[in-house]
DRENFI-111554 format. One line per field, with one value per residue: residue number from 1; y, x, z of N, C-alpha, C, O, CB in turn; residue in one letter. Coordinates in nm, 4 decimals. Atoms other than C-alpha are relative to their C-alpha. Glycine has a CB too. Layout:
<selos>
i = c(NUM/...)
ny = c(Y/...)
nx = c(X/...)
nz = c(Z/...)
cay = c(Y/...)
cax = c(X/...)
caz = c(Z/...)
cy = c(Y/...)
cx = c(X/...)
cz = c(Z/...)
oy = c(Y/...)
ox = c(X/...)
oz = c(Z/...)
cby = c(Y/...)
cbx = c(X/...)
cbz = c(Z/...)
aa = c(A/...)
</selos>
This chain:
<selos>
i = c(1/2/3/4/5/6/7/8/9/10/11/12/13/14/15/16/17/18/19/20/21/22/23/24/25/26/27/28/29/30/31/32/33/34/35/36/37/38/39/40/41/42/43/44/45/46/47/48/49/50/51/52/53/54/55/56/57/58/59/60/61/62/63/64/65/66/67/68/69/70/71/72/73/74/75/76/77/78/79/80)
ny = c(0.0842/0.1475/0.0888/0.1143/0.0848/0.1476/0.1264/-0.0292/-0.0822/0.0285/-0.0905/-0.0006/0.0554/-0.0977/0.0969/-0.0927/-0.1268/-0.0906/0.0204/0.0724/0.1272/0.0853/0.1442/0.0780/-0.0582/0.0672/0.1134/0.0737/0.1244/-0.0073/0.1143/0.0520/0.0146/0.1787/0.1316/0.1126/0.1135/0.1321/0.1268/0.0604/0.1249/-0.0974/-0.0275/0.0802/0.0005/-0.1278/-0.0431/-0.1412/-0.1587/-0.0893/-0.0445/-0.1076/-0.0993/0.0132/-0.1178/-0.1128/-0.1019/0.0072/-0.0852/0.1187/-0.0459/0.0911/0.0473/0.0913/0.0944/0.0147/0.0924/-0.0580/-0.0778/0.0910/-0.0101/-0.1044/-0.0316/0.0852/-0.0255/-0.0977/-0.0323/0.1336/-0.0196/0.1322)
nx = c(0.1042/0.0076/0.1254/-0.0143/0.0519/-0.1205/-0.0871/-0.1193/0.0242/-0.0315/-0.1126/-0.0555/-0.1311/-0.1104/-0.0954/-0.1067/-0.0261/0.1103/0.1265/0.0988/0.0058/0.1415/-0.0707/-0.0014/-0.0895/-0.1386/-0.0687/-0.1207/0.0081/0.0480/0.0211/0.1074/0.0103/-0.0031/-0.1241/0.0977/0.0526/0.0454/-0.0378/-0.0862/0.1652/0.0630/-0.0961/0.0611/0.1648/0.0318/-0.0268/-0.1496/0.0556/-0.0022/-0.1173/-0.0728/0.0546/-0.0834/-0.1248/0.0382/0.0701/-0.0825/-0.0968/-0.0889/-0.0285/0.0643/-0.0776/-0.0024/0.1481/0.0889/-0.1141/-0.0678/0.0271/0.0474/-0.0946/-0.0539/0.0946/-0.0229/-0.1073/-0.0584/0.0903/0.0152/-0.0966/-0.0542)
nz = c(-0.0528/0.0096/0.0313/-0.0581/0.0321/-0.0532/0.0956/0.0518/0.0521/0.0620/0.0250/0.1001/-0.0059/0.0846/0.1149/-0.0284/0.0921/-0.0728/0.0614/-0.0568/0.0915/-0.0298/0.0439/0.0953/0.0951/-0.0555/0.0596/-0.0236/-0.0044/-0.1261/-0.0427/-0.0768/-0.1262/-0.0640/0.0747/0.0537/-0.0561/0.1249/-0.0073/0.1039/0.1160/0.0700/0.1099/0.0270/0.1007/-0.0142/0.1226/0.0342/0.0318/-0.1303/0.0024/0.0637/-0.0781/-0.1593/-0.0092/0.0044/-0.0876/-0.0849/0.0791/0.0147/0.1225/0.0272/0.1063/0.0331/0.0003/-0.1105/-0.1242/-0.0461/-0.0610/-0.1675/-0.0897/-0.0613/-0.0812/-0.0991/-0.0462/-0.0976/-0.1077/-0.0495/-0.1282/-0.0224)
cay = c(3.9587/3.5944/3.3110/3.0937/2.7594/2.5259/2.3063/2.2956/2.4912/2.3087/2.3957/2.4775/2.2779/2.4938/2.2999/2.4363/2.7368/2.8657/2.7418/2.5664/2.2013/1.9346/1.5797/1.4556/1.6697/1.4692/1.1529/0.9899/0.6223/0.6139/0.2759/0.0675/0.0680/-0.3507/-0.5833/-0.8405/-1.1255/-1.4140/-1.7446/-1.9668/-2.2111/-1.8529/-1.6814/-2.0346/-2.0152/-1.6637/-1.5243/-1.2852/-0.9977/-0.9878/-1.0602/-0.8010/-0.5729/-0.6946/-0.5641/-0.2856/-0.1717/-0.2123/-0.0446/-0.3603/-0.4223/-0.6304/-0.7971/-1.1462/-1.4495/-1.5544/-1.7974/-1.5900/-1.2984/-1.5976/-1.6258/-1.2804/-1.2043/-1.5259/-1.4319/-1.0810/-1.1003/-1.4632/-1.4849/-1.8113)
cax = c(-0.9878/-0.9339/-1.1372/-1.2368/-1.4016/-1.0821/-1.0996/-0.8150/-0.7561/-0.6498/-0.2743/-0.1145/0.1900/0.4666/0.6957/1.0622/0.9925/0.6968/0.4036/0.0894/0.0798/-0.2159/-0.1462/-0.2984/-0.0647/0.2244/0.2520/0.4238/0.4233/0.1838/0.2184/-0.1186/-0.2266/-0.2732/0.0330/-0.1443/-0.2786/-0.2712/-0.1719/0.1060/-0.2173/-0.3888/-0.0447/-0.0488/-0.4019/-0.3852/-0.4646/-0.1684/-0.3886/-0.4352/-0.0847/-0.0204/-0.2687/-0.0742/0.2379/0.1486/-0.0347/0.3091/0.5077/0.7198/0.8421/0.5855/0.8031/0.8237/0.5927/0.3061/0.5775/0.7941/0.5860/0.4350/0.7467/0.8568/0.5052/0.5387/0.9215/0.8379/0.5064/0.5400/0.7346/0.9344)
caz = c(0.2292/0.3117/0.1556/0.4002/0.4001/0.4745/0.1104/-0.0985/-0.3831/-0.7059/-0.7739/-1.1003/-1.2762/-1.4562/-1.7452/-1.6853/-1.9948/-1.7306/-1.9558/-1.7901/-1.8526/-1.7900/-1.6898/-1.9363/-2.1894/-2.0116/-2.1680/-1.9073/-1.7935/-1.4275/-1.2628/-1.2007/-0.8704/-0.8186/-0.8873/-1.1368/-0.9699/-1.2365/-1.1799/-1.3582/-1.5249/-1.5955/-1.7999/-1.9251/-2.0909/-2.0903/-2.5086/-2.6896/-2.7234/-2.3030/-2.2722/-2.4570/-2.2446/-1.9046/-2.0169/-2.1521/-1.8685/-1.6768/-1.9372/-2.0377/-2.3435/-2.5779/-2.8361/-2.9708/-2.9868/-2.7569/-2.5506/-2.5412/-2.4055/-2.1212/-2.0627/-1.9711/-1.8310/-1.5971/-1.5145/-1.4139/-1.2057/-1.0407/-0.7278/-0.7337)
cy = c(-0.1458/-0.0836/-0.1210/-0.1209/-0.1855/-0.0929/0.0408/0.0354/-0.0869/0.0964/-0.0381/-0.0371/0.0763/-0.1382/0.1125/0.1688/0.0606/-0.0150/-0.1111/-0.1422/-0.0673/-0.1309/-0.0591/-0.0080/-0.1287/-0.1014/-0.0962/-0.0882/0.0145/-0.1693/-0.0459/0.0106/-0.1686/0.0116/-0.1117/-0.1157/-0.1426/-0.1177/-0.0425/-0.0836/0.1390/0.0764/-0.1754/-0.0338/0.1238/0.0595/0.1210/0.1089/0.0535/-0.0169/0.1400/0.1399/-0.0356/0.0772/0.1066/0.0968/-0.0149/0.0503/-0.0936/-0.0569/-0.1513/-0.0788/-0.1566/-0.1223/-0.0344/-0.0658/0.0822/0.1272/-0.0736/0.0301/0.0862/0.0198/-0.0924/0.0291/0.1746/0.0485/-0.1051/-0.0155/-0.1626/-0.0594)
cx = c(0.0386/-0.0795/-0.0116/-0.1060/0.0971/0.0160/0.0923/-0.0827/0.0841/0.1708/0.0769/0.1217/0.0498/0.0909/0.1083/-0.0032/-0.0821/-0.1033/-0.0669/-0.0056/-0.1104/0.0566/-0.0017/0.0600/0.1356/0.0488/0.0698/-0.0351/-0.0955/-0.0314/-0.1464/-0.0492/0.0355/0.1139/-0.1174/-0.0043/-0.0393/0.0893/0.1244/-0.0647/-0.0455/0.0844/-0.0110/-0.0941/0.0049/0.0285/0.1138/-0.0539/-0.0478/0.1297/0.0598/-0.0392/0.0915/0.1155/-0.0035/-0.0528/0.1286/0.0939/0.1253/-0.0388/-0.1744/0.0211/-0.0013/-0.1201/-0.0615/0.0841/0.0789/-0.0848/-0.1019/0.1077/0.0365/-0.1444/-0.0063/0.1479/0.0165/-0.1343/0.0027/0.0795/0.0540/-0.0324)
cz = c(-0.0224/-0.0525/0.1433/-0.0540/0.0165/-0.1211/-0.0635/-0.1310/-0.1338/-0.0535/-0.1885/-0.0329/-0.1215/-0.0522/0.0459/-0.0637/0.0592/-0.0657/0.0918/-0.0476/0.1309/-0.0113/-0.0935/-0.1388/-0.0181/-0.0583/0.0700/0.0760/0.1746/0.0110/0.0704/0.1603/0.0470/-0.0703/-0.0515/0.0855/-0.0854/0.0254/-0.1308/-0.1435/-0.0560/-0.0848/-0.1185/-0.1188/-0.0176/-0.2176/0.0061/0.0239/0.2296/0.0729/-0.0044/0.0731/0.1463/-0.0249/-0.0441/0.0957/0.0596/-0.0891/0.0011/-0.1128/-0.0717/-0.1568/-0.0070/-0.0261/0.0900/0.1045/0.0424/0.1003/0.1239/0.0513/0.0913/0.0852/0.1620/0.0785/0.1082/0.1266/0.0904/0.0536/-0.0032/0.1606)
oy = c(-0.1934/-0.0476/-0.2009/-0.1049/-0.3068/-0.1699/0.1583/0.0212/-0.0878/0.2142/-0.1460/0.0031/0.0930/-0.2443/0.2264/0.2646/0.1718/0.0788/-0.1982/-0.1609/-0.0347/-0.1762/-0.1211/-0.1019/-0.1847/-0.1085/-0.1795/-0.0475/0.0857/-0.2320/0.0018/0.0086/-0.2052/0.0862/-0.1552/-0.1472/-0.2091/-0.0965/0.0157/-0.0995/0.1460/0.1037/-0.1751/-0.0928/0.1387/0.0624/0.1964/0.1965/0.1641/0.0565/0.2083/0.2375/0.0652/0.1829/0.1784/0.2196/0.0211/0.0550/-0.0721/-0.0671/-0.2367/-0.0901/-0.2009/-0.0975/-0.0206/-0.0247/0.0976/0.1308/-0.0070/0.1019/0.0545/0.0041/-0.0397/0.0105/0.2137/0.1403/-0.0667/-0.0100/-0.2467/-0.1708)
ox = c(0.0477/-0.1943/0.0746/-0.1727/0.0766/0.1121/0.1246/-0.2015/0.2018/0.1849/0.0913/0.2103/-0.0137/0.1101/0.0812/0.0508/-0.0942/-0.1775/0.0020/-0.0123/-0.1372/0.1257/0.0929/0.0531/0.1883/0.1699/0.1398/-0.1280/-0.0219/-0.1104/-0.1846/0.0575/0.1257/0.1482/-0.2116/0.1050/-0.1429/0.2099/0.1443/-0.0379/-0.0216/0.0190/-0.0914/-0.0773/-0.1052/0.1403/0.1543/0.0146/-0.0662/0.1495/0.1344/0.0355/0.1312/0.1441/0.0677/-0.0463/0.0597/0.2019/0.2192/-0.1548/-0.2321/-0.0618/-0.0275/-0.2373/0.0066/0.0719/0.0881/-0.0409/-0.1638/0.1223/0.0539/-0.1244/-0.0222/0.1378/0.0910/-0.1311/-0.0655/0.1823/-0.0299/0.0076)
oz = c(-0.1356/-0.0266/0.1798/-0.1562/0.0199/-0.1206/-0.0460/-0.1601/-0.0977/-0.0863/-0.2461/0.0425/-0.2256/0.0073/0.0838/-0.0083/0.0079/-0.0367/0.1450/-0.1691/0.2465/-0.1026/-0.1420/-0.2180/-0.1142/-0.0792/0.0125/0.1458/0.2428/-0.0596/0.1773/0.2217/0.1223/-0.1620/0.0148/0.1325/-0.0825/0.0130/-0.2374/-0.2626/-0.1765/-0.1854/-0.2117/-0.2256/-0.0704/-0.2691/0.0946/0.0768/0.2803/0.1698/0.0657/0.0808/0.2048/0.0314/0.0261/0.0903/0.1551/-0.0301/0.0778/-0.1529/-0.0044/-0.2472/0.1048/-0.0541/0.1916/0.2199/0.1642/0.2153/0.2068/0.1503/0.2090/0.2056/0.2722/0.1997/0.1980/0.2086/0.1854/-0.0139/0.0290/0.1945)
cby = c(0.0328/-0.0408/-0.0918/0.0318/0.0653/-0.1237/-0.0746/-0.1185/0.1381/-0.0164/-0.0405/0.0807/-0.1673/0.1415/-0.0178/-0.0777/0.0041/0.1455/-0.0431/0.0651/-0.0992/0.0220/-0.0889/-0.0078/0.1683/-0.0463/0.0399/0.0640/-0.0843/0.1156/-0.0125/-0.1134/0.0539/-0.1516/-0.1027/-0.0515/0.0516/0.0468/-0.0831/-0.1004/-0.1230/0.0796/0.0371/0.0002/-0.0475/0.0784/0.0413/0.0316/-0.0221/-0.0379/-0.0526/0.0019/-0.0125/-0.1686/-0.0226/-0.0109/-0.0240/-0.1206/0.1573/-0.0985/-0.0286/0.0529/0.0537/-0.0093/-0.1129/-0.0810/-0.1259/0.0265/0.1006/-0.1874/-0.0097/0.1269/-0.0184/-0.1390/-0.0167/0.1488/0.0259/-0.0951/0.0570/0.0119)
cbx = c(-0.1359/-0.0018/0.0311/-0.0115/-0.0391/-0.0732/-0.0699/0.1242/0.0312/-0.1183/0.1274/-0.0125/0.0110/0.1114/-0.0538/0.1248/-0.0169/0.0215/0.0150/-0.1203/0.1892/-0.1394/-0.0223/-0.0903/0.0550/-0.0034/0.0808/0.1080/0.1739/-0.1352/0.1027/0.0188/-0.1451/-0.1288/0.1431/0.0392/-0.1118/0.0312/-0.1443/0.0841/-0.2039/-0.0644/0.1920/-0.0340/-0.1690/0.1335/-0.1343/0.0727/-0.2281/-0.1197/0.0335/-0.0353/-0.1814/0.0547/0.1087/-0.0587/-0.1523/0.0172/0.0298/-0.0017/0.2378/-0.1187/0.1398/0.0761/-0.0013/-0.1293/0.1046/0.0846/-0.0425/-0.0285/0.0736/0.0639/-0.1238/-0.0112/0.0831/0.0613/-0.1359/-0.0143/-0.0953/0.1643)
cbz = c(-0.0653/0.0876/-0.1777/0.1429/-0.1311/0.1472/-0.1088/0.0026/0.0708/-0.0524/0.1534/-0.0266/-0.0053/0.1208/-0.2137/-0.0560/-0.1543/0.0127/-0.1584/-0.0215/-0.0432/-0.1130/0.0515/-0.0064/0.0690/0.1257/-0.0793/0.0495/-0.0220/0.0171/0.0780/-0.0215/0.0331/-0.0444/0.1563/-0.1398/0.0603/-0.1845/-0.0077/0.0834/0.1315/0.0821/0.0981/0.0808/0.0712/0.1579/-0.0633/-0.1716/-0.1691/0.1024/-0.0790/-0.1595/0.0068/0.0575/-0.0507/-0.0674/0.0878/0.0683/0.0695/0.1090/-0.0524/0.0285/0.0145/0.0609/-0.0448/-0.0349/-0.0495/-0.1068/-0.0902/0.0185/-0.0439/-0.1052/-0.0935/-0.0636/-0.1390/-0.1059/-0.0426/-0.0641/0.1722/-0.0305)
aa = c(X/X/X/X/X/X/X/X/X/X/X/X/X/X/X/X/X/X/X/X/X/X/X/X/X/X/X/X/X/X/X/X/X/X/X/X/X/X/X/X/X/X/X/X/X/X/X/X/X/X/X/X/X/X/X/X/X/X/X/X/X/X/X/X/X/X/X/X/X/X/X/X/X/X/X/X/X/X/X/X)
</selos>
């Protein structure tokens, strides 16, 4: 007997050893949807601690001092 009804049917993800795994098991890096939208004046003024949330949400590294991490934050979202 067929099911009908036409919606989809949630599908199951296998790990290579054949055990069930759950994304949220996964651990693994899922890129934002937006590209940040912040100005050169707003990195700039921008505090360490949401620095530190920008790159992080972009999975980029978050090492050194507040200048330095403008820097890299301004070098890798800010289109010359």
């Amino acid at each position: 007997m067929s099911r009908s009804g036409g919606g989809m049917e949630p599908v199951a993800n296998f790990g290579p050893n054949g055990q069930q795994h759950s994304r949220e098991r996964c651990g693994h890096f899922q890129m934002p949807l937006h590209y940040p939208r912040f100005t050169r004046a707003d990195y700039e003024s921008m505090p360490e601690w949401k620095l530190e949330c920008v790159l992080k949400e972009y999975g980029l590294p978050v090492t050194g001092n507040v200048e330095q991490k403008r820097k890299f934050a301004m070098g890798a979202f800010l289109w010359p």
